[in-house]
Rosetta silent file (secondary structure, phi, psi, omega in degrees, C-alpha in Angstrom):
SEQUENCE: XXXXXXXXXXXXXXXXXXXXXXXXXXXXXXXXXXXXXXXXXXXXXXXXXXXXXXXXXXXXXXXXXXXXXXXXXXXXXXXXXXXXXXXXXXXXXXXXXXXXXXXXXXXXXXXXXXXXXXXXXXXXXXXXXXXXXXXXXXXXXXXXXXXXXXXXXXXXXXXXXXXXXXXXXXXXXXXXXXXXXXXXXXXXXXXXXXXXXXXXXXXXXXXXXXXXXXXXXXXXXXXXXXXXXXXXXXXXXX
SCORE:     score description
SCORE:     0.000 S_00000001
   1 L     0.000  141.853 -164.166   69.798   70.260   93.366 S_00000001
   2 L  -126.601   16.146  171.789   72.052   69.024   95.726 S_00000001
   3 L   -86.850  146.191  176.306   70.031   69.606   99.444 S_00000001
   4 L   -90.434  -61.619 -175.147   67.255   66.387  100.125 S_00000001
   5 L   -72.499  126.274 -177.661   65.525   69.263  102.457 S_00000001
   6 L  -118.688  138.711  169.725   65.087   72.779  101.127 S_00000001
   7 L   -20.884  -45.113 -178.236   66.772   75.577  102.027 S_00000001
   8 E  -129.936  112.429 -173.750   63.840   78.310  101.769 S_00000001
   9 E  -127.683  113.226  174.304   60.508   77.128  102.689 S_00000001
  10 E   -72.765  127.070  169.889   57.412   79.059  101.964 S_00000001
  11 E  -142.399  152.200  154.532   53.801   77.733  102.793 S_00000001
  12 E    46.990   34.924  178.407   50.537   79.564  102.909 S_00000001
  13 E   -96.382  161.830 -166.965   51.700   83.099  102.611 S_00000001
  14 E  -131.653  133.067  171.599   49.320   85.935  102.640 S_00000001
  15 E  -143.952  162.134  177.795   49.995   89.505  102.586 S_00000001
  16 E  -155.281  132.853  175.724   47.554   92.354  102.150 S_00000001
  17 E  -108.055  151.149 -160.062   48.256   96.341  102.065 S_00000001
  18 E  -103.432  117.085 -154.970   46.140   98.598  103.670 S_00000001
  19 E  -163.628   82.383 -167.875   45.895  102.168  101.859 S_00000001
  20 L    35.304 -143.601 -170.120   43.663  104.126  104.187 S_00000001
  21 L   -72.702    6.935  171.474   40.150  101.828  104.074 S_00000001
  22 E  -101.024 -173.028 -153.455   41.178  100.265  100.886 S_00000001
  23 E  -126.735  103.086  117.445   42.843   96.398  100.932 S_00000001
  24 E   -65.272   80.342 -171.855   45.375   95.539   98.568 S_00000001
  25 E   -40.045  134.305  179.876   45.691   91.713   98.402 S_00000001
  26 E  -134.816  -22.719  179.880   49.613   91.290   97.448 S_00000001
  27 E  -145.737   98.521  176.991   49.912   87.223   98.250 S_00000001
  28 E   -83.395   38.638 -174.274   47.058   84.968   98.489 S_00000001
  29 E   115.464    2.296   86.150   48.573   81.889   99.922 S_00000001
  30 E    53.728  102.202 -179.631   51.646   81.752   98.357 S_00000001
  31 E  -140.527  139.178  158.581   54.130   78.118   98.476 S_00000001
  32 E  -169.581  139.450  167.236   57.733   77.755   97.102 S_00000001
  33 E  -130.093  139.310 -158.119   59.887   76.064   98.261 S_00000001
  34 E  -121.982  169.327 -168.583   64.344   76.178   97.303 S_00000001
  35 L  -136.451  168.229  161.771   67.130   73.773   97.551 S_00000001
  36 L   -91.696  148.728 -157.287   70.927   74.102   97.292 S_00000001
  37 L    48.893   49.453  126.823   72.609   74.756   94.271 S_00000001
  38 L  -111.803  142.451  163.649   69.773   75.841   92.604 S_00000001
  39 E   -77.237   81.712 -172.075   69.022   78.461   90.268 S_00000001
  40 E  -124.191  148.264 -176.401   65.317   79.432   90.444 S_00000001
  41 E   -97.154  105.960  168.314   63.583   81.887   88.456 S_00000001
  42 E   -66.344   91.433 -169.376   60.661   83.774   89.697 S_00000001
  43 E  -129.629  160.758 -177.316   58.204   85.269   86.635 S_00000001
  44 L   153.508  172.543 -179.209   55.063   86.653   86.067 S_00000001
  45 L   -73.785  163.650 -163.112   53.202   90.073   85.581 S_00000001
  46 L   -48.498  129.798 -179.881   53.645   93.053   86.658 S_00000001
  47 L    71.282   23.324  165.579   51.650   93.126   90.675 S_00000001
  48 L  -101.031   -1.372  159.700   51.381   89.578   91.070 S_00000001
  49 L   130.933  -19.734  167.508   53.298   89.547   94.144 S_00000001
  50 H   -26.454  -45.762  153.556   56.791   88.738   93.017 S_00000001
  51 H   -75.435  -22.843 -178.792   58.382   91.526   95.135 S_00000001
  52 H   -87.601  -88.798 -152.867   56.390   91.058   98.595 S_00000001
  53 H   -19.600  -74.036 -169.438   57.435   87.156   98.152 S_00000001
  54 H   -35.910  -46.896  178.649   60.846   88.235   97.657 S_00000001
  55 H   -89.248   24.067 -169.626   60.921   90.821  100.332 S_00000001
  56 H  -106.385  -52.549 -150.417   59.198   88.187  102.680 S_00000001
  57 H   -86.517  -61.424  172.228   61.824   85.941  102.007 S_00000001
  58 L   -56.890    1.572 -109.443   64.460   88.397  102.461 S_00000001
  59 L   -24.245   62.213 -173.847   62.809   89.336  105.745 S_00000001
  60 L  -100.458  -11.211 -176.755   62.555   92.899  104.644 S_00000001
  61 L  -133.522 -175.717 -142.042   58.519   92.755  104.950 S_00000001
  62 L  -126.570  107.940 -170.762   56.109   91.162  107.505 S_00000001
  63 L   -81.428  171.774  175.819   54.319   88.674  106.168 S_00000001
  64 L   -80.335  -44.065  169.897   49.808   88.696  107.405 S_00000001
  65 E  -178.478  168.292 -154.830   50.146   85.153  108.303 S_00000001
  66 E   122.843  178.748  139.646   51.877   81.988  106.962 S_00000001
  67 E   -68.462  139.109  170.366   55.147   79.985  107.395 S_00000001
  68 E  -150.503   96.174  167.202   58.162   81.642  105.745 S_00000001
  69 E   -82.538  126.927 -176.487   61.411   79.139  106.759 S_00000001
  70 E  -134.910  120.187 -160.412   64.621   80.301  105.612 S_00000001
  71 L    62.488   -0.858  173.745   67.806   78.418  106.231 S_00000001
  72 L   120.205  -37.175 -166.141   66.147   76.493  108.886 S_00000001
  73 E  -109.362  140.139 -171.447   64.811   79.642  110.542 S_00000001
  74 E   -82.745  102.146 -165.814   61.196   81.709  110.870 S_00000001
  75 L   -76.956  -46.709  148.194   62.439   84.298  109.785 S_00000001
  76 L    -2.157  -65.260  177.721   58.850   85.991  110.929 S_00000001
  77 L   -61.237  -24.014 -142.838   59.612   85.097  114.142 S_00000001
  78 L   -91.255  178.913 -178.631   62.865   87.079  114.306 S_00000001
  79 L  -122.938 -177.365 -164.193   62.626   90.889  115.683 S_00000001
  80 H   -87.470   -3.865 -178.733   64.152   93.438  113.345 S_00000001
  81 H  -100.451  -20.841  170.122   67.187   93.443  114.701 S_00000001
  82 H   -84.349   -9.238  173.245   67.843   89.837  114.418 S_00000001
  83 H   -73.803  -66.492 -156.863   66.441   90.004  110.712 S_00000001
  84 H   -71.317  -59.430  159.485   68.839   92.878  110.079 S_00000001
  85 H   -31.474  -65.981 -152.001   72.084   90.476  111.772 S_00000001
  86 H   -59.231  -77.478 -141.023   70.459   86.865  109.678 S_00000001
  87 H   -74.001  -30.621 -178.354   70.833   88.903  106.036 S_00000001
  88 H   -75.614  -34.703  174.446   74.105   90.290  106.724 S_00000001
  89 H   -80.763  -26.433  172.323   75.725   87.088  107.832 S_00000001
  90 H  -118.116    2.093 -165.677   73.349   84.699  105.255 S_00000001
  91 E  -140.016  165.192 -178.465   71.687   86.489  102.553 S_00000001
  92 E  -161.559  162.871 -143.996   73.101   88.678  100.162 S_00000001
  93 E  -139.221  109.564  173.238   71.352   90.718   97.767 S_00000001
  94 E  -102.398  128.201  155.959   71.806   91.647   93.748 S_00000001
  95 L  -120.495  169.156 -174.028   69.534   94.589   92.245 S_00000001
  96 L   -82.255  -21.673  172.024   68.960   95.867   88.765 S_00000001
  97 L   -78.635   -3.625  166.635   69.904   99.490   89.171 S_00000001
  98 L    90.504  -34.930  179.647   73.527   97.823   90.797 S_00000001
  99 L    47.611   30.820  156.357   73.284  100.052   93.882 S_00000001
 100 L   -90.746  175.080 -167.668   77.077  100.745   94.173 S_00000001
 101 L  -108.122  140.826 -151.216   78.061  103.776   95.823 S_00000001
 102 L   -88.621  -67.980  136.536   80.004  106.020   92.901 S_00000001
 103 L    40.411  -64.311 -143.304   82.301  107.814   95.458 S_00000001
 104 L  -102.539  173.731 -162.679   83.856  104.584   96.369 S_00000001
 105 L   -68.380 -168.650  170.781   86.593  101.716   94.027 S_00000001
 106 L   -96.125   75.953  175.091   85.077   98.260   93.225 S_00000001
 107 L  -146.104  -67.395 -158.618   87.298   96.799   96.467 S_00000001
 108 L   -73.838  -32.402  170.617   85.723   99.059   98.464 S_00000001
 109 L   -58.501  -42.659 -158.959   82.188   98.726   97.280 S_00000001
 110 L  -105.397    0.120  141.004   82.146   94.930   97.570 S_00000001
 111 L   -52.052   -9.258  172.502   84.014   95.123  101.189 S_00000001
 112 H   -63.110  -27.048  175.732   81.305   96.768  102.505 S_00000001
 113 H   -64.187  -56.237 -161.148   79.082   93.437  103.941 S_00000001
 114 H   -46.323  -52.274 -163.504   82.605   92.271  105.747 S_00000001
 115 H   -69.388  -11.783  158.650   83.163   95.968  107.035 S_00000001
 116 H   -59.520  -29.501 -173.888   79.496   95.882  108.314 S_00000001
 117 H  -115.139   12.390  152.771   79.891   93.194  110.185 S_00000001
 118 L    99.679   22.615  169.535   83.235   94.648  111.987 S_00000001
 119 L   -68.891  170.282 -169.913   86.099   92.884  110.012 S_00000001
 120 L   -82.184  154.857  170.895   89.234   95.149  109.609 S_00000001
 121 H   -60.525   -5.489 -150.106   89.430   97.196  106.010 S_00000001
 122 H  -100.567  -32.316 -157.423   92.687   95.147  105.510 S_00000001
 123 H   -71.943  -76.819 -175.270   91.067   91.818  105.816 S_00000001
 124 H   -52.475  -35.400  158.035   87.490   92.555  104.003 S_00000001
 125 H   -50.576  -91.760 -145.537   89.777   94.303  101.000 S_00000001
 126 H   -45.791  -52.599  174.564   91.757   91.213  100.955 S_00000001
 127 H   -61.829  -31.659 -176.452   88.501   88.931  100.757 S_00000001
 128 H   -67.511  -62.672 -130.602   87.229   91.449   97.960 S_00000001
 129 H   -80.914  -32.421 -172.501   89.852   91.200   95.469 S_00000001
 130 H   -39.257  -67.378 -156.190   89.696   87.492   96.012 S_00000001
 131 H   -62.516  -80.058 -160.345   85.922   87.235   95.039 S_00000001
 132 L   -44.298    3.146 -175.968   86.455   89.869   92.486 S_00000001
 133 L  -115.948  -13.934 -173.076   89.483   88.179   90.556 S_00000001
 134 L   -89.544   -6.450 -171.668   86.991   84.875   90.343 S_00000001
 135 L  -117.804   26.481  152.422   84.593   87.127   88.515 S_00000001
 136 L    79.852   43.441 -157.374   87.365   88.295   85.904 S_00000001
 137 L  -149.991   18.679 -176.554   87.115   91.827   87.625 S_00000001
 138 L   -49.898  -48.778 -160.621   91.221   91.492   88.942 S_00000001
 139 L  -105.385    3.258  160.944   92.305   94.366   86.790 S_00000001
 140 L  -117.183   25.548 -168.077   89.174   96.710   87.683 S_00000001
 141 L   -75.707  -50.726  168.507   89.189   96.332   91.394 S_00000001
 142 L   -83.006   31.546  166.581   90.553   99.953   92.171 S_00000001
 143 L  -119.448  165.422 -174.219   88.585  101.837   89.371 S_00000001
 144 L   -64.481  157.692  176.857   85.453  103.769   90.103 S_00000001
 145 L   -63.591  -44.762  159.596   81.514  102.656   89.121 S_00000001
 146 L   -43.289  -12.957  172.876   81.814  105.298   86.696 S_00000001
 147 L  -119.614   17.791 -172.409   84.317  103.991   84.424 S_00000001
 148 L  -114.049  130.078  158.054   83.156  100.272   84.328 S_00000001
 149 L   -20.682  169.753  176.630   80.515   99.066   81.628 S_00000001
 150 H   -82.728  -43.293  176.993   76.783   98.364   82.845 S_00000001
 151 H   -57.371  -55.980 -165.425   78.010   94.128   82.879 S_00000001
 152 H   -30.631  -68.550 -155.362   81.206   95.182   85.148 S_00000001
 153 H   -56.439  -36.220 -166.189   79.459   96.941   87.269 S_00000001
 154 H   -77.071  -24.867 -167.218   76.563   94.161   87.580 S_00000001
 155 H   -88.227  -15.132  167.679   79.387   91.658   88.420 S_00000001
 156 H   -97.699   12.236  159.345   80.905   94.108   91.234 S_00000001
 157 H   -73.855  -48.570 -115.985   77.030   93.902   92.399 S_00000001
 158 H   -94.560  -55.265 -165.820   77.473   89.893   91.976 S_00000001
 159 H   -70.784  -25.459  160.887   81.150   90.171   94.306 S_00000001
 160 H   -82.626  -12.881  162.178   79.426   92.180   96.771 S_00000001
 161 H   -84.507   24.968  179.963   76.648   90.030   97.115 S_00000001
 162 L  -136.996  -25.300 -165.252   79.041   87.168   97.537 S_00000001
 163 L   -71.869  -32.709 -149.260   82.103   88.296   99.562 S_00000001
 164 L  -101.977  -10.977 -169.529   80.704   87.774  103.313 S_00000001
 165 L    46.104   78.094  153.462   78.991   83.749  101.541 S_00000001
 166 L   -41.347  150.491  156.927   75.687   83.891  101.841 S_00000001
 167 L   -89.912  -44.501  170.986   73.747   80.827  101.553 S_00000001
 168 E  -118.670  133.086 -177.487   70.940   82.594   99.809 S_00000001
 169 E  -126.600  120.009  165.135   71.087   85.563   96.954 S_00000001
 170 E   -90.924  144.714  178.940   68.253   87.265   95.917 S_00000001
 171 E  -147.366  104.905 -142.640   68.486   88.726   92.457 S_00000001
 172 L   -96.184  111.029 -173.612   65.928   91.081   91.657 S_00000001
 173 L    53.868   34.431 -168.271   65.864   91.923   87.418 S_00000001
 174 L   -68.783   17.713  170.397   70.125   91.433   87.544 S_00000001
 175 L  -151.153   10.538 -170.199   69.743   91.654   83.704 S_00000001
 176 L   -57.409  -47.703 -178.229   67.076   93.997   82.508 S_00000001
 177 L   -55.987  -33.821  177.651   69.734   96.837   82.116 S_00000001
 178 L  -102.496  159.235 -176.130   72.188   94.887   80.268 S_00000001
 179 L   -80.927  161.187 -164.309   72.794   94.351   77.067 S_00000001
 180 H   -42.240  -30.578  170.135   72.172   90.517   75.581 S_00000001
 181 H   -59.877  -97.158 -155.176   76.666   89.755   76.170 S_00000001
 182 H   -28.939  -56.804  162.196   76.609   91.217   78.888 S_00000001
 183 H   -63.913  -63.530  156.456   73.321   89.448   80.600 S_00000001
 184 H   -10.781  -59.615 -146.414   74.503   85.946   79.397 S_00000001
 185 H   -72.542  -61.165  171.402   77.949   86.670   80.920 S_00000001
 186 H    -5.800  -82.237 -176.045   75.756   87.730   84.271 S_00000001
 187 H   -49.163  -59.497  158.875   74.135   84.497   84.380 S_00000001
 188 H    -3.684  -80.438  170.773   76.719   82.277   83.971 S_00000001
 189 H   -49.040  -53.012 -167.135   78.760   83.681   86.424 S_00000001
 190 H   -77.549   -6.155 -162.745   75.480   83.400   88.719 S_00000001
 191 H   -85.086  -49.836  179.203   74.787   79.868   87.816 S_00000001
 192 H   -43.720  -61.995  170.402   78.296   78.789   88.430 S_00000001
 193 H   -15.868  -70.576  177.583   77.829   80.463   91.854 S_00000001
 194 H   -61.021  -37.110  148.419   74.881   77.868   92.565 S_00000001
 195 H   -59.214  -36.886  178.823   76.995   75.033   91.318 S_00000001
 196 H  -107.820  -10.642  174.869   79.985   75.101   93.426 S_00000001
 197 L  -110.141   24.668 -179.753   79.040   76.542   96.489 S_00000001
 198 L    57.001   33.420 -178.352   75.958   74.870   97.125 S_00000001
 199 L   -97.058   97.250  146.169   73.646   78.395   97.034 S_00000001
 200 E   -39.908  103.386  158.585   70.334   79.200   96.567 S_00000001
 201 E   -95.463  138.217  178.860   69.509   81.666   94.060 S_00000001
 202 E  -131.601  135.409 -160.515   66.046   82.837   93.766 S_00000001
 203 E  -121.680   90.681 -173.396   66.193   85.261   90.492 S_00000001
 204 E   -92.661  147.610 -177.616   62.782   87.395   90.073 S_00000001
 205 L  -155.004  166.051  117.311   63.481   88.499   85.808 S_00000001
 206 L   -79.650   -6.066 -150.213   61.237   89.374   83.089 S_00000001
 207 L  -108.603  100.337  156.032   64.071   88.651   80.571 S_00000001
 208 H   -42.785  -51.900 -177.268   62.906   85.793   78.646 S_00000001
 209 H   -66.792    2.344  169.243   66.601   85.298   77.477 S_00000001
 210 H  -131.544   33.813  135.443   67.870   83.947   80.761 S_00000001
 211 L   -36.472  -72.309  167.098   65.020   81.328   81.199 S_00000001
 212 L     8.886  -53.313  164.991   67.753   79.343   80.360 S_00000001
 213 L   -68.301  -50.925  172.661   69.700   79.274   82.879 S_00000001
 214 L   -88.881  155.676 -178.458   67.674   78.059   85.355 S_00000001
 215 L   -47.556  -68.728 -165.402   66.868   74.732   87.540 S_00000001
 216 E  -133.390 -161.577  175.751   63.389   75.521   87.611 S_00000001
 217 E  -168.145  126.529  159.167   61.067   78.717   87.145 S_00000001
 218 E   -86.381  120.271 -176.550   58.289   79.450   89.426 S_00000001
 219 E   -92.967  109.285 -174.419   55.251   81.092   87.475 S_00000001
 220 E   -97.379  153.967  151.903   53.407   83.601   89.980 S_00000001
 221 E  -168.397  141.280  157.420   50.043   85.341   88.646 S_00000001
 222 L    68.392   53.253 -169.609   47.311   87.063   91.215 S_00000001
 223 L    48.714   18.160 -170.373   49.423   86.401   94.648 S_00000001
 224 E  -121.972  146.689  159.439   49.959   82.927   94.111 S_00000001
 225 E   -91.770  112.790 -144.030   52.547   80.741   92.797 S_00000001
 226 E   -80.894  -64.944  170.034   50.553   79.000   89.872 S_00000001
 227 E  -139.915  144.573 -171.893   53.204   76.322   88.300 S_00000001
 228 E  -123.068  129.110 -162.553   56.793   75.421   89.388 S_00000001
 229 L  -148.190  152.232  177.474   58.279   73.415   86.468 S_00000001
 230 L   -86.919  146.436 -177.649   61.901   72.690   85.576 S_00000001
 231 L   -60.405  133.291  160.390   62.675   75.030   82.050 S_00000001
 232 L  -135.248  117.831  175.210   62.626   73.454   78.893 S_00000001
 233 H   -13.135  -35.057 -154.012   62.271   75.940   75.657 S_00000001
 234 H   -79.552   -3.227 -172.728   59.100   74.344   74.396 S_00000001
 235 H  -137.290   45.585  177.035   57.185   75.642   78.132 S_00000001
 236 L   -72.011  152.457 -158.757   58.792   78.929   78.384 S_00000001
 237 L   -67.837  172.733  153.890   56.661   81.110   81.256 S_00000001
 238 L  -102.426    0.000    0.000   55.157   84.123   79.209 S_00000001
């Protein structure tokens, strides 16, 4: 880890959903805290809170009360439009279904943060192919989602989550989908990411087979996070 101070700081979050009178508890208090250039993996079972963390973090939900520091900033605090500004200029986002749009190349799909945020097509193209030639993807940058493997495709998720340099990437199951090459080759690629640029990755998986990979692995179960331990084979989470 190479921040003394970390980068995403959680304390005491709580969230609870409301579903006409009944109360779903989704975080009961809820601390983690990330550093730069780390990889950390977020596991546990299914409804223990792993996505409302995530989307807390990402400041796509509200948390019921806590701290949630991200980059320095209460993200909480922020109105929705200044939430909606903070992720497009710092956070950047991998999912497991890939989300590209089939319509458009991989250039154009991962130019889309820059063109969001009101760079010219010639520029934000120019910045794509870049990212997209460091992830080996030089010679598919003008073909369609449809003609690229399920890894390609996750890696022109990885260059669109990358192009605009986030400080923080959430990466929600980025390997469920793929096959065991392919997921390896994922990871790598994201790991490297967290080594040379100094990035936070926070990785929610179920995929035992990329424990590996990471600095540490936070163990969630029943809204809480339960043990944060650096990985070693012999304590893999279940």
């Amino acid at each position: 880890m190479s921040s003394a101070s970390p980068l995403v700081s959680c304390k005491a979050i709580y969230k609870t959903y409301n579903q006409g009178e009944a109360q779903t508890p989704a975080l009961r208090g809820a601390d983690l805290d990330m550093y730069g250039g780390e990889l950390l993996m977020l596991v546990g079972p299914s409804g223990c809170g792993k996505t409302s963390l995530i989307s807390i973090i990402g400041g796509m939900l509200d948390a019921d009360s806590g701290l949630c520091s991200v980059l320095g900033n209460d993200i909480q605090a922020m109105s929705a439009k200044e939430r909606a500004r903070f992720r497009g200029q710092h956070l950047g986002f991998v999912f497991q279904s890939f989300n590209l749009l089939p319509a458009l190349t991989a250039v154009e799909n991962v130019s889309v943060p820059l063109l969001l945020q009101g760079i010219s097509r010639k520029a934000a193209e120019t910045q794509a192919r870049k990212v997209l030639q460091t992830l080996g993807l030089e010679n598919r940058a003008d073909s369609l989602p449809g003609r690229m493997s399920g890894g390609q495709q996750q890696r022109v998720a990885i260059a669109r989550a990358l192009v605009h340099e986030p400080q923080l990437i959430i990466c929600d199951e980025p390997t469920s989908s793929l096959d065991h090459d392919s997921g390896q080759h994922v990871m790598k690629t994201l790991r490297q990411v967290a080594r040379t640029a100094g990035r936070t990755l926070l990785v929610v998986t179920h995929d035992p087979r990329i424990f590996c990979f990471a600095d540490r692995i936070a163990r969630m179960d029943d809204g809480c996070v339960i043990s944060l331990e650096t990985y070693s084979p012999e304590k893999s989470p279940s």
